[in-house]
C-alpha positions in Angstrom: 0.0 0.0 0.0 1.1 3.5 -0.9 1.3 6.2 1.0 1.2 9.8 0.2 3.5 12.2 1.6 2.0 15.9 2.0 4.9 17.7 3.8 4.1 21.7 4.8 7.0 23.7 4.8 7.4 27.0 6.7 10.4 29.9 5.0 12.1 31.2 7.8 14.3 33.6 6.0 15.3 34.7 2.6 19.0 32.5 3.1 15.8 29.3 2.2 16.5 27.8 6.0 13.0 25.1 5.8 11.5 23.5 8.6 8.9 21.1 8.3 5.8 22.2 9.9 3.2 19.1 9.6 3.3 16.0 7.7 0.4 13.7 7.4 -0.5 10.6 4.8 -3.7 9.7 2.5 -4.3 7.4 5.6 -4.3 10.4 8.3 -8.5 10.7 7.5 -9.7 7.8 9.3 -7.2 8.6 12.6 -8.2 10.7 15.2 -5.3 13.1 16.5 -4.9 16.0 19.5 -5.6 19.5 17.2 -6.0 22.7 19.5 -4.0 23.0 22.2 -2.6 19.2 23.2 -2.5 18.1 26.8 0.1 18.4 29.2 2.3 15.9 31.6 2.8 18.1 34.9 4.2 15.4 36.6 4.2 12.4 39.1 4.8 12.6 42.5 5.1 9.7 45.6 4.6 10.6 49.2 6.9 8.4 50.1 10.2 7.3 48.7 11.6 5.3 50.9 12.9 2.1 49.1 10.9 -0.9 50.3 7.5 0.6 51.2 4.6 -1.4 50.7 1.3 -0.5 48.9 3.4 2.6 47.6 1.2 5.1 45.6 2.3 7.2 42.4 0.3 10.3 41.4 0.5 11.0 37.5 -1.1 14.8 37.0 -2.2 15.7 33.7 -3.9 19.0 32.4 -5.7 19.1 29.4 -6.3 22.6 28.2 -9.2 23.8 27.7 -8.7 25.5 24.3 -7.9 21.4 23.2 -10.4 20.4 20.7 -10.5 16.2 21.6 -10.8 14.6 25.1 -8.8 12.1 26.1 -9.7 8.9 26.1 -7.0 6.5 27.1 -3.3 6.9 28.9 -0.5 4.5 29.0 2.2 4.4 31.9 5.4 2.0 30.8 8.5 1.9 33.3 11.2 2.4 31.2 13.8 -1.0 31.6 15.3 0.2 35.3 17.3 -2.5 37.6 14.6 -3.5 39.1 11.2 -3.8 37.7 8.4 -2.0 39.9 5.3 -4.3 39.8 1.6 -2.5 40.2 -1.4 -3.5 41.9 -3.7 -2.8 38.9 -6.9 -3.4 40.6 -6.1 0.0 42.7 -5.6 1.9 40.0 -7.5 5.1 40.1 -7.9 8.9 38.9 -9.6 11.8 39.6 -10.3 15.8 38.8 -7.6 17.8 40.7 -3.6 16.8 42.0 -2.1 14.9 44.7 -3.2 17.6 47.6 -6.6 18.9 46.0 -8.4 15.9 45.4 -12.2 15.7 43.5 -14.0 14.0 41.7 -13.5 10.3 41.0 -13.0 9.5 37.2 -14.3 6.0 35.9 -11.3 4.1 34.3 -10.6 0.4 33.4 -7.2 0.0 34.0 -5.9 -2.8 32.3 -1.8 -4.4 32.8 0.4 -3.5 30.1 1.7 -7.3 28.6 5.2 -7.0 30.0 3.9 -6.4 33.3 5.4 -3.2 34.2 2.8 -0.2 33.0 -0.7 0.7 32.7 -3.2 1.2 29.9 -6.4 3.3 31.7 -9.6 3.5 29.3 -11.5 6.7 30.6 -15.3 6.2 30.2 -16.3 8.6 29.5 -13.4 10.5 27.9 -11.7 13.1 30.2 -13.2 16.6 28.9 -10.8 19.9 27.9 -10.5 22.3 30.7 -9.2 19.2 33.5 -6.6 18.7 35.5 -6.6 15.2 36.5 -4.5 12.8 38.0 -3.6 8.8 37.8 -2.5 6.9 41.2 -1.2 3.8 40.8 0.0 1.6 43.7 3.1 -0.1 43.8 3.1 -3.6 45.7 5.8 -2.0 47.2 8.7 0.8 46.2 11.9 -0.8 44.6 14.6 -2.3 47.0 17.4 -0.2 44.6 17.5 3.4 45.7 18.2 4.9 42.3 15.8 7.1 39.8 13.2 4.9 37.9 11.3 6.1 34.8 8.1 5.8 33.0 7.0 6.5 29.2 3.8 8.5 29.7 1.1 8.8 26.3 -2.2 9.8 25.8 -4.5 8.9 23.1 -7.8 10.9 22.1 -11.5 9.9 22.0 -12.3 9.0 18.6 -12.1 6.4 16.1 -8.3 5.0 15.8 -6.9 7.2 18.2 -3.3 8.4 17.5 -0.9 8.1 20.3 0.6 11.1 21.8 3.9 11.0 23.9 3.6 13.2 26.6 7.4 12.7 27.8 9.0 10.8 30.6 8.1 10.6 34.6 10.9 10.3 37.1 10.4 9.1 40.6 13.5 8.7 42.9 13.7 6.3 45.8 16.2 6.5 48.6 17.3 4.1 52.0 16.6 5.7 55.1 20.3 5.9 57.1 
């Protein structure tokens, strides 16, 4: 199958220095995509970071603005390879409108274990509306026995028929021994 290339290029000077703006195949009709303003990581937080702690929780915040045009519909949390793998206690997933230390409503997710065992894929239903701050708490079965930083691939993907992924960037959470 062939795809066509439609490539928008933006002049920044006379000297012909191009940058592509957009580029987007035949194909790009049937997928759904962020347009408007797209949504924003802010960041993950853990109360505690002591290596070792059991039923350890890990707040993902993420705004979406609300000149965005599509809600989100799904988010996906890998750990990024690490020394030691962090395993999650997917049935206590949970989200809801607000951060860590402002707390609302609760948002209705299926969370669902990523195949290697070491992320999560939440389906909001319904999709999580422009104009919200929400947040993501996973819990640990326990923190990582390794006091060193461990990070996580964070995407979203909009409501809509075949939803195109968008990565959001990385999260970093930091464990230490107590002395």
């Amino acid at each position: 199958m062939k795809f066509l290339k439609i490539i928008t290029l933006l002049i920044i000077s006379a000297n012909t220095v191009i940058i592509p703006f957009s580029a987007h195949s035949q194909n790009d009709s049937q997928a759904t995509f962020f347009t408007g303003k797209p949504p924003v990581f802010v960041g993950v937080k853990t109360p505690n970071s002591t290596v070792n702690l059991p039923d350890a929780h890990y707040y993902f915040t993420f705004t979406l603005p609300s000149n965005s045009i599509e809600a989100i519909a799904q988010i996906t949390i890998q750990q990024q390879e690490s020394p030691e793998m962090i395993a999650l206690n997917i049935d206590n997933t949970s989200a809801f409108i607000g951060d860590q230390n402002n707390q609302g409503q609760t948002l209705t997710i299926q969370p669902s274990e990523l195949s290697e065992g070491t992320g999560v894929n939440i389906l909001f239903n319904p999709p999580v509306p422009p104009g919200t701050t929400f947040t993501v708490r996973l819990e640990a079965v326990r923190n990582p026995s390794q006091d060193t930083t461990y990070m996580y691939d964070v995407t979203v993907f909009p409501a809509g028929n075949n939803p195109t992924a968008f990565p959001l960037g990385v999260g970093r959470l930091s464990f230490y021994e107590l002395f």
